[in-house]
C-alpha positions in Angstrom: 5.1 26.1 -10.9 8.1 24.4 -9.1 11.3 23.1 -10.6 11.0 19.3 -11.9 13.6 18.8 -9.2 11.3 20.3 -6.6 8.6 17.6 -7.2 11.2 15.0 -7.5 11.5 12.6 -4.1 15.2 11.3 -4.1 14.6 9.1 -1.6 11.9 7.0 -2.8 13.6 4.2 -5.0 15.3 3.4 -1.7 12.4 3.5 0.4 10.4 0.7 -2.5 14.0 -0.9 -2.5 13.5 -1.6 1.5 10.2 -2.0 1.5 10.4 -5.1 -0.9 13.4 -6.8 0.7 11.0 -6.8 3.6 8.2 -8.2 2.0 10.5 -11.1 0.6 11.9 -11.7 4.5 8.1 -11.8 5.3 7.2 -14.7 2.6 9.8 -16.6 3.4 9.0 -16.6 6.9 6.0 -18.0 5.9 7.0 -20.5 3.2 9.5 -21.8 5.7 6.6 -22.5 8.4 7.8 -20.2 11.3 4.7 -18.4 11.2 0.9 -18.6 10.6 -0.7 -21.3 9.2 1.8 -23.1 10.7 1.9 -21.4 14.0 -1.2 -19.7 15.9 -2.1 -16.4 15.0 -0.9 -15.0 18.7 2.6 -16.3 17.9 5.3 -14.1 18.1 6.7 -14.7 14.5 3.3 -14.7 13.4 2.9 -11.2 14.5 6.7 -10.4 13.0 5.1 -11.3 9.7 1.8 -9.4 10.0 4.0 -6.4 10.7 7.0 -6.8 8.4 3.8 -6.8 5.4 2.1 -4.3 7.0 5.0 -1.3 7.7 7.5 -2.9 6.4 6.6 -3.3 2.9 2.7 -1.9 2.2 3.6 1.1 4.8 7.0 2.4 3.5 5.2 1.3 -0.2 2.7 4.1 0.1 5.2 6.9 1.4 7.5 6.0 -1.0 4.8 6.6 -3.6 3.3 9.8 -1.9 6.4 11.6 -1.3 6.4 11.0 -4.8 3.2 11.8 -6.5 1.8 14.4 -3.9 4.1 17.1 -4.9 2.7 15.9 -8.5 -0.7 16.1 -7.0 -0.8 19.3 -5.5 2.0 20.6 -7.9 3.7 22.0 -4.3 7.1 21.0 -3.0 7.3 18.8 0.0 8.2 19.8 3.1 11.6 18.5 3.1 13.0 15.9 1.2 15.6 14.7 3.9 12.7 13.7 6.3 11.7 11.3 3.9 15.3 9.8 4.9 14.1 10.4 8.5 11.1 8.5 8.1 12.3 5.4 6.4 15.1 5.2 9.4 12.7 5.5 12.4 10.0 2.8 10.4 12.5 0.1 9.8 14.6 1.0 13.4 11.2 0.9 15.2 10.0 -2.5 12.8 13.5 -4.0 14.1 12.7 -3.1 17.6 9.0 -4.6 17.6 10.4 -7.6 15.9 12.5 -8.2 18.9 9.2 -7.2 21.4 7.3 -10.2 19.4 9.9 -12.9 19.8 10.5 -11.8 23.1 7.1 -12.4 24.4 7.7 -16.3 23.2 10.7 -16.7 24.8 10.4 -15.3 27.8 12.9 -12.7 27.9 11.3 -9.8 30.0 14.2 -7.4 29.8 13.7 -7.3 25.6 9.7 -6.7 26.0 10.4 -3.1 26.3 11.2 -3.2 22.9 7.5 -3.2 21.9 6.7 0.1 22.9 9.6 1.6 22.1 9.7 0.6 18.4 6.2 1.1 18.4 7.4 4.4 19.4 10.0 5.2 16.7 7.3 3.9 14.1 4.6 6.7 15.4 7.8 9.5 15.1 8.6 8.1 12.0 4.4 8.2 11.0 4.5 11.9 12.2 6.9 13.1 10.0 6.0 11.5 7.1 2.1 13.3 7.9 4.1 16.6 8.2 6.0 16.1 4.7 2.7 15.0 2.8 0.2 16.9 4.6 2.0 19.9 4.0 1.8 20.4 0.2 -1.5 19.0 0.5 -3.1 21.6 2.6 -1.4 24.3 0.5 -3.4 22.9 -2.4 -6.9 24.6 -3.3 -8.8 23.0 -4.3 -7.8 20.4 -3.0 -8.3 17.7 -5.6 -10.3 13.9 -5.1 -6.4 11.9 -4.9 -5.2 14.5 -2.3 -8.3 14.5 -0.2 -8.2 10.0 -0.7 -4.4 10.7 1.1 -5.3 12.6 4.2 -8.6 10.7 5.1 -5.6 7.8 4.7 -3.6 9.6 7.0 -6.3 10.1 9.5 -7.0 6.5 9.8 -2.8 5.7 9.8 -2.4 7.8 13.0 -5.4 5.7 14.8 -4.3 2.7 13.9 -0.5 3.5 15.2 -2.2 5.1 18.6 -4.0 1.7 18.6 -0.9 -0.8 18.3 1.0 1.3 20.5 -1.7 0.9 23.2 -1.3 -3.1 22.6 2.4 -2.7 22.5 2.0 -1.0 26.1 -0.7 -3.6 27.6 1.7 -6.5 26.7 4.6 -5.5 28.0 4.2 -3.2 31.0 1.9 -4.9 33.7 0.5 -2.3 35.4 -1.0 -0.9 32.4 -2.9 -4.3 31.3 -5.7 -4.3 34.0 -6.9 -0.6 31.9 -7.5 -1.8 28.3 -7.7 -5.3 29.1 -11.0 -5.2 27.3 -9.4 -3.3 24.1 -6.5 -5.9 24.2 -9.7 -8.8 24.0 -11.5 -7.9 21.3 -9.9 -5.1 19.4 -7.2 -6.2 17.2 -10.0 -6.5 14.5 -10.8 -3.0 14.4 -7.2 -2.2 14.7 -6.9 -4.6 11.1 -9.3 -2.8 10.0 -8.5 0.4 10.5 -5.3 -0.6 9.0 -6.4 -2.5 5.4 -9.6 -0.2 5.1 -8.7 3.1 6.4 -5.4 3.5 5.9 -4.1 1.0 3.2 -7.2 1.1 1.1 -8.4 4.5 0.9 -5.0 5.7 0.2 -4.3 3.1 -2.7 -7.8 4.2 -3.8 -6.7 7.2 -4.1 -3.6 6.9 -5.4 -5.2 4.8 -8.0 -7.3 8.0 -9.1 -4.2 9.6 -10.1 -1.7 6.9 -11.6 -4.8 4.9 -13.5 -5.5 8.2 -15.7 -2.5 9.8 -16.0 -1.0 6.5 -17.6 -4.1 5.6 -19.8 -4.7 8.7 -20.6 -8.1 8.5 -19.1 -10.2 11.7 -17.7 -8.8 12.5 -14.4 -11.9 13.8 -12.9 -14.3 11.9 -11.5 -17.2 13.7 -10.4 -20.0 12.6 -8.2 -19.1 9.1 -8.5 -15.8 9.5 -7.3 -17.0 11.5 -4.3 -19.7 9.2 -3.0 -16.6 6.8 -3.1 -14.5 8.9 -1.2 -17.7 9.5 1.3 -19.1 6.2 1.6 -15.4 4.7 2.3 -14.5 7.3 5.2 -18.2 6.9 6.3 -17.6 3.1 6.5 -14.7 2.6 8.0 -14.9 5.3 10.2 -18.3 4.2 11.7 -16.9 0.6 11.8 -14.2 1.1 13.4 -15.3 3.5 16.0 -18.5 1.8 17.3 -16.2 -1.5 17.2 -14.0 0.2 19.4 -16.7 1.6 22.1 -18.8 -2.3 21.3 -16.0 -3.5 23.2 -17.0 -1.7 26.5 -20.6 -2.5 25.8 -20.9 -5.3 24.0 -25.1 -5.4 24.9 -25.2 -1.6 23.4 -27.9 -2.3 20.3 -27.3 1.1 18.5 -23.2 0.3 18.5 -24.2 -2.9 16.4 -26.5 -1.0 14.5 -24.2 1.6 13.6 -21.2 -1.4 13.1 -23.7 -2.5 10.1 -24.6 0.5 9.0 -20.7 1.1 8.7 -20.2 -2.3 7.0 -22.9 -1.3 4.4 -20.8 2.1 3.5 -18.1 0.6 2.6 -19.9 -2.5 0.7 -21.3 0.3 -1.3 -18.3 2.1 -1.6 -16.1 -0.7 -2.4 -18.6 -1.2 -5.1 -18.2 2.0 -6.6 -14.9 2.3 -6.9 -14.7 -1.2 -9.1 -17.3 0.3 -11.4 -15.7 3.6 -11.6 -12.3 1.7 -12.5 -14.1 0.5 -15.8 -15.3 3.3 -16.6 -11.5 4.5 -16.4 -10.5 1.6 -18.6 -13.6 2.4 -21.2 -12.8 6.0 -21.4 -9.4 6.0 -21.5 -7.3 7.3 -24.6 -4.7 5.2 -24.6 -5.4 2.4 -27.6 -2.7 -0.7 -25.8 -2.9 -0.9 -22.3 0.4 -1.3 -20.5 1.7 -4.4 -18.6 1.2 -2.8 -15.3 -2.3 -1.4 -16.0 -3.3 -5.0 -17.4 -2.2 -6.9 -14.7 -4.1 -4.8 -11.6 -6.9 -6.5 -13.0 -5.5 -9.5 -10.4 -5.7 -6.7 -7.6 -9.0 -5.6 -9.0 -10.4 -8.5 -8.9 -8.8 -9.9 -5.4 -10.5 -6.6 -3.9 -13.9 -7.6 -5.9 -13.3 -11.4 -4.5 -12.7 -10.3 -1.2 -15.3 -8.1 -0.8 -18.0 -11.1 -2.1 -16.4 -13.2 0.6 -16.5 -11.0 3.7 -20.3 -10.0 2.8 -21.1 -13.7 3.0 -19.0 -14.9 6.2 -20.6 -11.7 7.8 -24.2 -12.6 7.0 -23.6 -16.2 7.9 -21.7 -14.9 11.4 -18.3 -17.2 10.0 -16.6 -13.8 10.0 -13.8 -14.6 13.1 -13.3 -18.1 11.8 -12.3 -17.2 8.3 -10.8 -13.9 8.7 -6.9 -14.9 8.7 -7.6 -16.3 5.1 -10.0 -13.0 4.1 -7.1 -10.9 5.4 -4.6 -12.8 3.2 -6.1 -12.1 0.5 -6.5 -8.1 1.0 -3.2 -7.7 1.6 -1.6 -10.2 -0.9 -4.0 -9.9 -3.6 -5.3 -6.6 -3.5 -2.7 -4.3 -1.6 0.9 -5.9 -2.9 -1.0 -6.7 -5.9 -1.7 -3.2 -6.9 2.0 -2.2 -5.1 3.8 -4.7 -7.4 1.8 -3.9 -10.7 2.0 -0.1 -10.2 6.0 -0.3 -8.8 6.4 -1.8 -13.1 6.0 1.5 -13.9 6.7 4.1 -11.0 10.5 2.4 -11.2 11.0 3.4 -15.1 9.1 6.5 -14.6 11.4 8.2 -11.7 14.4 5.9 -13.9 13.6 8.1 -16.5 13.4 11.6 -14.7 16.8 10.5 -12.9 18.8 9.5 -16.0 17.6 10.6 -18.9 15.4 14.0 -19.2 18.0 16.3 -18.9 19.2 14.8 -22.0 16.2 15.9 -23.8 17.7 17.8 -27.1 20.9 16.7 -26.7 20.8 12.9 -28.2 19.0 10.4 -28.2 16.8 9.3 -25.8 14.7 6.3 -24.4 10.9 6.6 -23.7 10.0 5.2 -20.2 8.5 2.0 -21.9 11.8 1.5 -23.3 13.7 0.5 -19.4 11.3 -2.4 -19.2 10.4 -5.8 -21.4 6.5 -6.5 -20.9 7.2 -9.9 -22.8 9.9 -11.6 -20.2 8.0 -9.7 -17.0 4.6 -10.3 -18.0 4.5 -14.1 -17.3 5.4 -13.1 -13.3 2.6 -11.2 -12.7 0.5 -14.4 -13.9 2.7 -16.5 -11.6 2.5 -14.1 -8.5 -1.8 -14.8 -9.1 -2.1 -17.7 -9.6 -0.1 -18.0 -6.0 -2.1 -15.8 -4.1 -5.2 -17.6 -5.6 -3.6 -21.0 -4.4 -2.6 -19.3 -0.9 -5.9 -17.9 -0.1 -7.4 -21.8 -1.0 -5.2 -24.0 1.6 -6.4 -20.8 4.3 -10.0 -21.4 3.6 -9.8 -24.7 4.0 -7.2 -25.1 6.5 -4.2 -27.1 4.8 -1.5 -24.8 5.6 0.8 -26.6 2.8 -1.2 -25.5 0.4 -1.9 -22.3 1.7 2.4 -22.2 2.0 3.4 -23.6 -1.0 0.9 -20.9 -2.9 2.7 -18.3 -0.8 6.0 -19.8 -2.2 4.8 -19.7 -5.7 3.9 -15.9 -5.0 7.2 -15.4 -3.1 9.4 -16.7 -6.2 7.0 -14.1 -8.7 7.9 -11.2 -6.3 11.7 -11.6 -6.6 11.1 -12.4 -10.1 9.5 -8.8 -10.4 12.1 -7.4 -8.3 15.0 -8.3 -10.5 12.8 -6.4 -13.3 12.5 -3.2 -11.4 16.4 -3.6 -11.0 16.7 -4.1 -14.7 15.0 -0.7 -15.2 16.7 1.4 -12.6 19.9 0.1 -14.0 18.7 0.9 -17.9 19.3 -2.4 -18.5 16.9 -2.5 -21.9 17.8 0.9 -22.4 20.5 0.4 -24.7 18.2 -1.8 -27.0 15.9 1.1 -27.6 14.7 2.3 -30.9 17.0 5.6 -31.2 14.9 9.2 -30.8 15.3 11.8 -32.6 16.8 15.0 -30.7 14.5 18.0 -30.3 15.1 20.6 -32.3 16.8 23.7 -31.4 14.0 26.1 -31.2 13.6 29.3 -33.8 16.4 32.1 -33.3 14.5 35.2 -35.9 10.9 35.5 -36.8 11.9 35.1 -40.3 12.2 31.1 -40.3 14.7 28.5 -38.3 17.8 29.3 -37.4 20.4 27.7 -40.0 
């Protein structure tokens, strides 16, 4: 088995570290009403804010935390720990360089559209690598197990969905390539969301969720049948969806595409389903008597997902599906996605804090347990806060009041930076020093005939 050091990724706090300061740029964007609901949805800022959530924070969130916990998954070294540096480069250069494509296309300026592709370009090297470091390990894993197998159906949908905003990056800034997926650039941003949220973002935090939920309850890891008709259904679902979406758009009149885009639809209802049973059987089974902060408060993601799913069932059986799908979309990834990010960051933080600073101590003096680098009283009231904001948020979208809907995203906004300053605290040891003392380990037996003296 590898070193501790082997499995430890040295660039992840800085990746979470740069992927929240985007996520802050992108709320205040919207709290200060430069972007959707203020502005349409084809705005340029709009899309800056769509993407600054989407690869700049929930994107560089999830390779943070897989260059992390694969190695811990698969108990096999990545790759290479200096493309993980690589990676977060090329994402936020290539973010920086779409940003500039968006605004551009509102103003005008022709000569910065080329920007577009080009980050979109960086982003896809930056993707590629970061496949390479994780898939790595992961394919020298057998069996492989349920997490691992969550990650690189993740992956799969991850590449599609950069191919596919590459292709819209292309169409909207070089002419003579337009008149070719003009139909693609019409109608299929949706599948291009959802191959995003679903594919990409949701299977992966799925399974991600398989291994952090029972390691830190002490709940049993495996979870048999149920947890592969999950893993099924879900690639099933959004892989039918998203590819008879895609080829509905050339033949919109085709019967059996519909059919299938249902049939698709249902898989991941059913899936989606599944999973929120299987997580209380987690909770029921677990061995751990006090549930921690964190694992208390992805209830709010748990039940964002639960919400939104009861909500997207209902505007699709009613066909009300495009009208409400900005708000159903703001709730996925503000609710379910940065909710689970933000809940499970309260104790990824203290857990590599604790790895970094303090375990080679172990049996030298004394030293603080991870739950020791945080205080669940001062944090715990932010988490309630960053709800209750989303809740508000996703309100003034369904019904169309965009100050509501921004002054929930501002109530969300001040929780987040609220719950930064926490994960500061514990990468600094801030409540360290006010840590019940532990006794050294100790020094292990030198003769058969009894301790050493």
């Amino acid at each position: 088995m590898p070193a501790v050091s082997d499995r430890l990724s040295r660039w992840t706090p800085l990746i979470f570290a740069c992927a929240l300061v985007n996520f802050l740029l992108a709320q205040t964007l919207i709290v200060a009403g430069m972007t959707w609901p203020e502005m349409a949805l084809t705005a340029g800022s709009t899309l800056v804010t769509v993407h600054l959530i989407t690869l700049g924070w929930l994107t560089l969130l999830m390779f943070g935390a897989l260059f992390q916990f694969v190695p811990v998954i698969t108990t096999k070294p990545l790759l290479n720990q200096w493309l993980s540096l690589a990676v977060l480069i090329l994402v936020e250069f290539g973010l920086a360089g779409m940003i500039v494509g968006f605004l551009a296309l509102n103003h005008g300026a022709s000569g910065l559209v080329y920007c577009l592709p080009f980050g979109g370009t960086l982003v896809l090297a930056g993707v590629l690598l970061a496949m390479g470091n994780i898939v790595t390990p992961l394919l020298h894993s057998r069996p492989l197990a349920l997490p691992g197998r969550f990650v690189l159906a993740g992956l799969a949908f991850l590449l599609a969905t950069i191919l596919l905003g590459l292709t819209f990056a292309l169409a909207l800034s070089v002419p003579a390539f337009t008149p070719l997926v003009a139909p693609l650039l019409a109608g299929g941003v949706g599948y291009h969301v959802l191959a995003g949220l679903g594919g990409w973002f949701t299977l992966t935090a799925i399974g991600v969720s398989y291994k952090l939920l029972p390691m830190f309850m002490l709940a049993p890891e495996e979870r048999g049948w149920w947890g592969e008709c999950v893993l099924q259904l879900g690639i099933s679902g959004f892989g039918l969806s998203v590819s008879a979406g895609l080829l509905s758009v050339w033949w919109p009149q085709a019967v059996l595409l519909n059919a299938v885009q249902y049939l698709g639809w249902l898989a991941i209802v059913v899936a989606v389903m599944a999973y929120l049973i299987d997580v209380l059987r987690l909770y029921r089974t677990r061995k751990r008597a006090r549930i921690e902060l964190h694992n208390r408060a992805t209830f709010g993601a748990f039940l964002s997902l639960a919400a939104a799913l009861v909500i997207a069932v209902i505007l699709v059986v009613s066909h009300r599906l495009a009208a409400y799908a900005p708000a159903l979309v703001l709730l996925v990834l503000f609710g379910w996605l940065s909710g689970l990010g933000l809940t499970q960051l309260y104790k990824i933080v203290p857990f590599l804090t604790w790895i970094m600073r303090y375990s080679h101590q172990l049996g030298r003096g004394a030293v603080p347990r991870v739950q020791d680098l945080v205080d669940e009283a001062r944090t715990s009231p932010w988490f309630v806060i960053y709800f209750l904001g989303v809740a508000l948020a996703t309100l003034g979208a369904f019904i169309n009041v965009a100050y509501v809907c921004r002054t929930g995203v501002t109530v969300s906004a001040g929780a987040t930076l609220g719950l930064a300053f926490e994960y500061w605290r514990a990468w600094r040891g801030y409540y360290a020093g006010r840590a019940r003392p532990v006794a050294p380990i100790p020094p292990p037996c030198l003769s058969r005939g009894g301790p050493a003296p």
